[in-house]
MIDOSE-1310 file (N, C-alpha, C; in nm, 2 decimals, decimal comma, always signed):
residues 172
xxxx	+1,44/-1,29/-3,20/+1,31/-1,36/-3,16/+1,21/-1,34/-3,27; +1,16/-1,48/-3,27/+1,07/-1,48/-3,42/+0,96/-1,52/-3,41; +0,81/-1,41/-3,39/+0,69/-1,48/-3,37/+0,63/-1,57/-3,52; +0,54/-1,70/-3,47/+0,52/-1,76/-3,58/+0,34/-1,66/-3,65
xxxx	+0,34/-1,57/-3,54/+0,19/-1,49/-3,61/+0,25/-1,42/-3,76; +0,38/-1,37/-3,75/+0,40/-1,30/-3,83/+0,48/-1,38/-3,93; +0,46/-1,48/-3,96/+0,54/-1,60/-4,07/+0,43/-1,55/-4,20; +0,41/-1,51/-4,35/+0,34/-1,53/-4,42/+0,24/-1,65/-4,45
xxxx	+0,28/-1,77/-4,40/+0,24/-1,89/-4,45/+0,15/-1,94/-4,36; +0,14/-1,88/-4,19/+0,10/-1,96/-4,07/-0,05/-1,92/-4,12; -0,10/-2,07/-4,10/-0,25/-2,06/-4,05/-0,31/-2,11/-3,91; -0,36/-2,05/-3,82/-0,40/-2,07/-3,70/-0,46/-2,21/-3,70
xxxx	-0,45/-2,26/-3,55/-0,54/-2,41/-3,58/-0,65/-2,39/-3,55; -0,75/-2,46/-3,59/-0,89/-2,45/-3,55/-0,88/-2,50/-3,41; -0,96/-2,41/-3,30/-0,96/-2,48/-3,13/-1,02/-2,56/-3,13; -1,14/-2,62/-3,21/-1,26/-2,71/-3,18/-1,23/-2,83/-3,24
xxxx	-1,10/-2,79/-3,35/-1,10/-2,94/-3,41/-0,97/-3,03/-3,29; -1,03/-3,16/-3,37/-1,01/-3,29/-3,26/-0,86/-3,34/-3,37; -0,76/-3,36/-3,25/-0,62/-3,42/-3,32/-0,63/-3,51/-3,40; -0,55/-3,54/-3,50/-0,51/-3,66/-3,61/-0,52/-3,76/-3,55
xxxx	-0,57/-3,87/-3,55/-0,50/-4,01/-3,51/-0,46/-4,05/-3,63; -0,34/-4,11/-3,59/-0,19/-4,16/-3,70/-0,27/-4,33/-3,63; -0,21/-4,45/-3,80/-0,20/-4,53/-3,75/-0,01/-4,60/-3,70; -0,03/-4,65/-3,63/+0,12/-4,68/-3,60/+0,12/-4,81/-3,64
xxxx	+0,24/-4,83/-3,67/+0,28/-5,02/-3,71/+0,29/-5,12/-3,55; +0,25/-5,22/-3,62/+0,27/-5,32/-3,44/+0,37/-5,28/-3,39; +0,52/-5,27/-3,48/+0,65/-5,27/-3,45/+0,70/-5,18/-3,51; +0,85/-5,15/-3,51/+0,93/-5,03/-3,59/+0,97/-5,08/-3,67
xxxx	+0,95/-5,09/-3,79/+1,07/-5,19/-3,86/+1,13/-5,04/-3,96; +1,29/-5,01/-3,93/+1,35/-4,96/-4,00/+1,38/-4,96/-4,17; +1,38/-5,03/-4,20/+1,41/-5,11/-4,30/+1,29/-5,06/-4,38; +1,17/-5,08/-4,37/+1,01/-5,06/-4,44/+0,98/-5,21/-4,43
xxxx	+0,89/-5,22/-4,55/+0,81/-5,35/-4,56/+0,91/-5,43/-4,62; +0,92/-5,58/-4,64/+0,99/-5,65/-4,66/+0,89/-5,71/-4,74; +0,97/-5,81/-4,84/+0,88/-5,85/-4,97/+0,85/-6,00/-4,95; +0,72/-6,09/-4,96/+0,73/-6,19/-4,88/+0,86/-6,33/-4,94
xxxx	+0,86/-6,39/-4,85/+0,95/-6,48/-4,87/+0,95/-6,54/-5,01; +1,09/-6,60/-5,08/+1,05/-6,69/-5,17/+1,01/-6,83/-5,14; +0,99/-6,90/-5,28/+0,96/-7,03/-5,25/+1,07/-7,10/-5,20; +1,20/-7,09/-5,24/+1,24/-7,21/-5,18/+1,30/-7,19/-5,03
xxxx	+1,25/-7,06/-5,01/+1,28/-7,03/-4,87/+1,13/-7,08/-4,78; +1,03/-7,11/-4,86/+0,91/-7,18/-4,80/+0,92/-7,33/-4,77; +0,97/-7,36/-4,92/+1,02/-7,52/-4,91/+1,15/-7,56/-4,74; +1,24/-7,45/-4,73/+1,28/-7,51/-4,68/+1,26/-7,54/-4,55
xxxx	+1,17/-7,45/-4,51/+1,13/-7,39/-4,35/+0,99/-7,54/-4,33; +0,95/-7,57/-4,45/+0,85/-7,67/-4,44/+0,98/-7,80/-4,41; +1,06/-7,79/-4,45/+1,18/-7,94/-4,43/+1,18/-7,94/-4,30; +1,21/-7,80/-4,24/+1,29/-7,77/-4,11/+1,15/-7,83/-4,02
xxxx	+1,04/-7,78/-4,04/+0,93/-7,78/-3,90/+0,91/-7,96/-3,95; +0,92/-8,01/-4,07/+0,92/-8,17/-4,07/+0,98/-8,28/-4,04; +1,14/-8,20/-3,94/+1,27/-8,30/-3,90/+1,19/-8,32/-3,76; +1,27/-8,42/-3,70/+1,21/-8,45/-3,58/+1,31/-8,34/-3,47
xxxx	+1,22/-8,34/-3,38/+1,29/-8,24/-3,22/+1,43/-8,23/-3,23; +1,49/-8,38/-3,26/+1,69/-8,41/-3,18/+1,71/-8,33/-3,34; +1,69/-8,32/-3,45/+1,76/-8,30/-3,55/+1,75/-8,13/-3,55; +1,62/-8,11/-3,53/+1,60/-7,94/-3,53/+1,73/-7,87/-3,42
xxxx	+1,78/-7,94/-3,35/+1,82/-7,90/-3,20/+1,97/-7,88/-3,31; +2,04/-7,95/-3,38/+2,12/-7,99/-3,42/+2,15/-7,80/-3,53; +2,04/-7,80/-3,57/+2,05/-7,67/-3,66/+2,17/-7,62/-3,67; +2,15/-7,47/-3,52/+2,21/-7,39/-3,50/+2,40/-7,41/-3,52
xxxx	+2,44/-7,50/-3,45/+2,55/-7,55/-3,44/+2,61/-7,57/-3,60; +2,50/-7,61/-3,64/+2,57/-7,67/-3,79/+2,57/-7,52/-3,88; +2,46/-7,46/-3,86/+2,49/-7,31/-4,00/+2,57/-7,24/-3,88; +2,62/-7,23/-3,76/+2,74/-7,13/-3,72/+2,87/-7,19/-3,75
xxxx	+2,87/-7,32/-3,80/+3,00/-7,40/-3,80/+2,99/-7,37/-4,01; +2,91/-7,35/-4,04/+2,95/-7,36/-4,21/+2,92/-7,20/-4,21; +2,88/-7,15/-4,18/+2,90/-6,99/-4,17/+3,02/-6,90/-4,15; +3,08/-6,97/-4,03/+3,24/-6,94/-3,97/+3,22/-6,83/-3,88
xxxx	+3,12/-6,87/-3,79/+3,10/-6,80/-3,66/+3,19/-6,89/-3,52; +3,27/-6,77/-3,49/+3,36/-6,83/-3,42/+3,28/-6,91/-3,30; +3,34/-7,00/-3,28/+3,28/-7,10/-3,13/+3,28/-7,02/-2,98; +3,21/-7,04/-2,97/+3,19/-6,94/-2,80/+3,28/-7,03/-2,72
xxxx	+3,34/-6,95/-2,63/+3,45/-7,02/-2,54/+3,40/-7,04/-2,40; +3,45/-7,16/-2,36/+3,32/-7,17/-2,21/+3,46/-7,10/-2,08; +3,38/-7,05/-2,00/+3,42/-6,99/-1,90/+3,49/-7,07/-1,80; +3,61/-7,05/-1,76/+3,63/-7,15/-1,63/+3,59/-7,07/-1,51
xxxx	+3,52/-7,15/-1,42/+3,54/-7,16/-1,28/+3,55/-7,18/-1,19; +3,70/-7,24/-1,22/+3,77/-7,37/-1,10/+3,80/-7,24/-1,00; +3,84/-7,14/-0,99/+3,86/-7,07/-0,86/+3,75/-7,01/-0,76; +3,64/-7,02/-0,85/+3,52/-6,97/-0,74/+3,47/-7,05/-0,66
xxxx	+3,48/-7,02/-0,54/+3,42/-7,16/-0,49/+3,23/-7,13/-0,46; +3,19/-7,20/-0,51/+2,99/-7,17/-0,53/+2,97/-7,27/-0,42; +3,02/-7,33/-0,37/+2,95/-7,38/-0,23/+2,99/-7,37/-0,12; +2,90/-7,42/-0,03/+2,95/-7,38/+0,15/+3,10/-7,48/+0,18
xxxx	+3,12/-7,56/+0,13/+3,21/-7,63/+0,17/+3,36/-7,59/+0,17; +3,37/-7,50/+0,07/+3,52/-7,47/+0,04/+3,54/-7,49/-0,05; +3,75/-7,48/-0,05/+3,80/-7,54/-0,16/+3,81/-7,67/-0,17; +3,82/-7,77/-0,07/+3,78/-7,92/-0,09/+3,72/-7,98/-0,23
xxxx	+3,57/-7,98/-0,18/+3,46/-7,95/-0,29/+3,52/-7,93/-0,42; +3,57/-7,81/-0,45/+3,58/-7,78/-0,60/+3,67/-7,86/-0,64; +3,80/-7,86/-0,57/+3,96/-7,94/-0,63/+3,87/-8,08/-0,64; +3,80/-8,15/-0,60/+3,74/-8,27/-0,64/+3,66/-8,31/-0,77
xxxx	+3,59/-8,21/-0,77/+3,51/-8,18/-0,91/+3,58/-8,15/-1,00; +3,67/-8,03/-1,02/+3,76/-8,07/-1,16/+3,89/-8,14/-1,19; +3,86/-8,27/-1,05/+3,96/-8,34/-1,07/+3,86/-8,46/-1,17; +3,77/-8,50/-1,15/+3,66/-8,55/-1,22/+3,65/-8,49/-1,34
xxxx	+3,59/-8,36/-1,38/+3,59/-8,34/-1,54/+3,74/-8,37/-1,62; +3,84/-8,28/-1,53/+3,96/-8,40/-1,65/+3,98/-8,53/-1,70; +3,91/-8,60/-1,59/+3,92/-8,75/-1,63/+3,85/-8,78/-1,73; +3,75/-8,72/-1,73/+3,64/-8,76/-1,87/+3,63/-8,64/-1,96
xxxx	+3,74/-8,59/-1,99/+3,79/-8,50/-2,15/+3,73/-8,57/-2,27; +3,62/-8,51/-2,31/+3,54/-8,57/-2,45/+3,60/-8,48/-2,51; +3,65/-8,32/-2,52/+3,67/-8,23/-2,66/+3,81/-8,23/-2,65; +3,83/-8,28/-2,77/+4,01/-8,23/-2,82/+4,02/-8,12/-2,94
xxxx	+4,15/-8,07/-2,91/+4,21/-7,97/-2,99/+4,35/-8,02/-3,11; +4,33/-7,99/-3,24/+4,43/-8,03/-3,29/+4,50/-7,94/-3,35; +4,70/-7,96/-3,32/+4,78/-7,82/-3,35/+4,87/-7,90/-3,44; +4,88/-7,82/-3,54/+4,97/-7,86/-3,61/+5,09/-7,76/-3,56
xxxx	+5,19/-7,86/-3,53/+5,34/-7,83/-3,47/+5,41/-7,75/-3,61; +5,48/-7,85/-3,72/+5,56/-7,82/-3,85/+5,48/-7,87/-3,97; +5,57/-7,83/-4,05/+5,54/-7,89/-4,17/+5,63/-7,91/-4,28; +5,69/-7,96/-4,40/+5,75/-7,96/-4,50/+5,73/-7,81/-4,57
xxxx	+5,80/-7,74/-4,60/+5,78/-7,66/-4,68/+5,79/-7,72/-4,85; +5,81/-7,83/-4,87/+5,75/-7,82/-5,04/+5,60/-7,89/-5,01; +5,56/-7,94/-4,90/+5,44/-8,01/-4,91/+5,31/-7,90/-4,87; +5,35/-7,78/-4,86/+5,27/-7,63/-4,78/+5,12/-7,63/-4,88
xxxx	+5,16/-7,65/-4,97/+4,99/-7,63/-5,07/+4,90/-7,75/-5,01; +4,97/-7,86/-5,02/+4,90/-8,01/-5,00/+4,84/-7,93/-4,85; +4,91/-7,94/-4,73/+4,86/-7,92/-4,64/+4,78/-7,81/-4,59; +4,76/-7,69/-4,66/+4,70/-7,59/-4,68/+4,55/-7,63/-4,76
xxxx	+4,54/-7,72/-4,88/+4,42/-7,79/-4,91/+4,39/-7,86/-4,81; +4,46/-7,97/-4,75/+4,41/-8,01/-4,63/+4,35/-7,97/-4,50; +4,38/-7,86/-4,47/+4,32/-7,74/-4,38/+4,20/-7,76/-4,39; +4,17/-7,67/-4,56/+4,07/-7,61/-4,58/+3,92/-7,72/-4,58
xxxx	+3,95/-7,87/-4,62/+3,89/-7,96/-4,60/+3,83/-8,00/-4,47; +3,87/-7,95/-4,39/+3,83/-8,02/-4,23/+3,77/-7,86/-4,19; +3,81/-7,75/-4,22/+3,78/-7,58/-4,15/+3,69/-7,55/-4,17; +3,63/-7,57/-4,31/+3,54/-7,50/-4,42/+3,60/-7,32/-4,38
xxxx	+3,75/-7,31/-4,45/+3,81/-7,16/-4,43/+3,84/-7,16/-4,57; +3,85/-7,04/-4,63/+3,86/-6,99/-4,76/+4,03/-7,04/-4,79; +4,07/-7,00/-4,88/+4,22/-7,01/-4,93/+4,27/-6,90/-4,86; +4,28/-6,78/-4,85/+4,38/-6,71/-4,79/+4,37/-6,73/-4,62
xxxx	+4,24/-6,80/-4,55/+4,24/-6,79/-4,46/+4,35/-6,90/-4,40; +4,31/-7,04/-4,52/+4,40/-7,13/-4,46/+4,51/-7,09/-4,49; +4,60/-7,05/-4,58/+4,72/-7,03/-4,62/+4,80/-6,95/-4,47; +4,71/-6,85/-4,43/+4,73/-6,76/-4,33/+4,78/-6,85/-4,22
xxxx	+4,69/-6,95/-4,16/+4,67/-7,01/-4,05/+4,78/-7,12/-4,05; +4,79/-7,18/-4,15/+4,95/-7,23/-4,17/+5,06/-7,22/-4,13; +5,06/-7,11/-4,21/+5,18/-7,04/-4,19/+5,20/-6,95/-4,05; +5,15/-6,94/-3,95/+5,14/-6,95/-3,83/+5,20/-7,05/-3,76
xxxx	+5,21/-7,16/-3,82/+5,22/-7,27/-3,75/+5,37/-7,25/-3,63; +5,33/-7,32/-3,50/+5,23/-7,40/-3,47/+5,08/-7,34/-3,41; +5,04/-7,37/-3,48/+4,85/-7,31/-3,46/+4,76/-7,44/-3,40; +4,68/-7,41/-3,38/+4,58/-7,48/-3,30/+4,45/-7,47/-3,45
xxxx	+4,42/-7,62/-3,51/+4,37/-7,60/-3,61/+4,20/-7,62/-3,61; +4,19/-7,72/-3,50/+4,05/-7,70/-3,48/+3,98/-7,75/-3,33; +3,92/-7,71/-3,28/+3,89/-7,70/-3,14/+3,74/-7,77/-3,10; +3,78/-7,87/-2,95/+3,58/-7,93/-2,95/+3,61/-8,08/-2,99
xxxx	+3,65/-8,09/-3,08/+3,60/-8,21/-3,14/+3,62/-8,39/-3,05; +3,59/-8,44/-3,13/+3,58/-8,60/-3,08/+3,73/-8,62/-3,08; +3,77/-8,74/-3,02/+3,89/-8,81/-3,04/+3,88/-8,84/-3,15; +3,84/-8,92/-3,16/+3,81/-9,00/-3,32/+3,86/-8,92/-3,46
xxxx	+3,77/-8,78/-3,47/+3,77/-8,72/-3,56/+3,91/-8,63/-3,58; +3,96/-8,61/-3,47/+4,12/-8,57/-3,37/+4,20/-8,66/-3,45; +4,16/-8,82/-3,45/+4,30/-8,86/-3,49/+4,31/-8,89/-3,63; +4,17/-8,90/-3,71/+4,14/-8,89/-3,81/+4,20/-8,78/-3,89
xxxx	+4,22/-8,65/-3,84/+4,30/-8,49/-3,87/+4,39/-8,56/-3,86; +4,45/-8,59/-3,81/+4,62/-8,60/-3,77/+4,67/-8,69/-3,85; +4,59/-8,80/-3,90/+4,67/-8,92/-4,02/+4,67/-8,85/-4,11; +4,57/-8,78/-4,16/+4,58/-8,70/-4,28/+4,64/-8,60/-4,29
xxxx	+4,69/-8,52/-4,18/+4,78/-8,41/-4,22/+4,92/-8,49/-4,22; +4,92/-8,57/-4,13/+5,11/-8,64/-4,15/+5,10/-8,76/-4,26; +4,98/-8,81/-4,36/+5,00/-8,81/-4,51/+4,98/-8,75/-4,63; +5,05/-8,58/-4,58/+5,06/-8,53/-4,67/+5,22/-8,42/-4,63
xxxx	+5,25/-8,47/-4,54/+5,39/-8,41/-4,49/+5,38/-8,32/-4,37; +5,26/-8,29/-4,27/+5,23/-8,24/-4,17/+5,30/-8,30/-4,03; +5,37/-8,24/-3,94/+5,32/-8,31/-3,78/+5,22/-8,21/-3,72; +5,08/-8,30/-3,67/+5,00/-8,27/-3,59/+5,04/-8,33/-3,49
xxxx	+4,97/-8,28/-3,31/+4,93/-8,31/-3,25/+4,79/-8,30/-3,18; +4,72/-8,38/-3,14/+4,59/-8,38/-3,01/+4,63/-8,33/-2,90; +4,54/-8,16/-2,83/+4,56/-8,14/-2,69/+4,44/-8,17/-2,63; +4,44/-8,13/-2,52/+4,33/-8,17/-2,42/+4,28/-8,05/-2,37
């Protein structure tokens, strides 16, 4: 046991004096002060607040999709039933969303093995995925190459991968 009276160094506190006040930051920021923005990080944020509402809305989606943040996967639930009615009720409702399937999936089934680079470029064209990722994803095949999308853009994939020696197919 170690009193602090008997430390060489301790000086008693004054009783009459009044505590420190510290200033504190609004916030914690770990990191410290941050250096202000550059310019063309001004310029661009002036572009952004100058798009109209529908286009700003558009953002997010677009730098998680060129970023290569995986797509959030939506939840099913056809087995809960959330109303008083029953099961009736639900088997009716997702007999209705199938009918009107807007997002397709496209899987490449095979491929040519001398045509594997062509179609591997081809990947990487529609993924925005690096070279080893496409090469990877390939060669998996049959994979599921890109998920969500329109029909249109669905069959548009698929001419181009089977004119370059690809079979794709569209799932639902």
């Amino acid at each position: 046991f170690q009193s602090r009276s008997f430390q060489p160094d301790f000086v008693p506190r004054d009783p009459n004096a009044k505590p420190k006040r510290y200033k504190y930051p609004a916030f914690y920021d770990p990191y410290g002060p941050r250096p202000p923005p550059s310019d063309k990080i001004i310029q661009l944020a002036e572009k952004i607040a100058a798009l109209p509402q529908a286009e700003r809305n558009q953002i997010p989606s677009a730098l998680n999709e060129r970023t290569r943040h995986p797509r959030m996967q939506q939840i099913s639930v056809e087995g809960i039933g959330m109303s008083s009615q029953g099961g009736t009720a639900g088997a009716t409702k997702t007999e209705e969303k199938k009918a009107e399937k807007t997002a397709f999936d496209v899987k490449l089934e095979k491929f040519d093995t001398a045509a594997k680079i062509k179609i591997i470029k081809e990947v990487r064209t529609f993924t925005s995925l690096g070279l080893k990722e496409a090469k990877e994803l390939v060669e998996k095949a049959p994979v599921v190459l890109k998920q969500g999308i329109t029909k249109e853009e669905a069959n548009g994939i698929i001419e181009k991968l089977k004119a370059v020696g690809g079979t794709a197919v569209m799932e639902r």
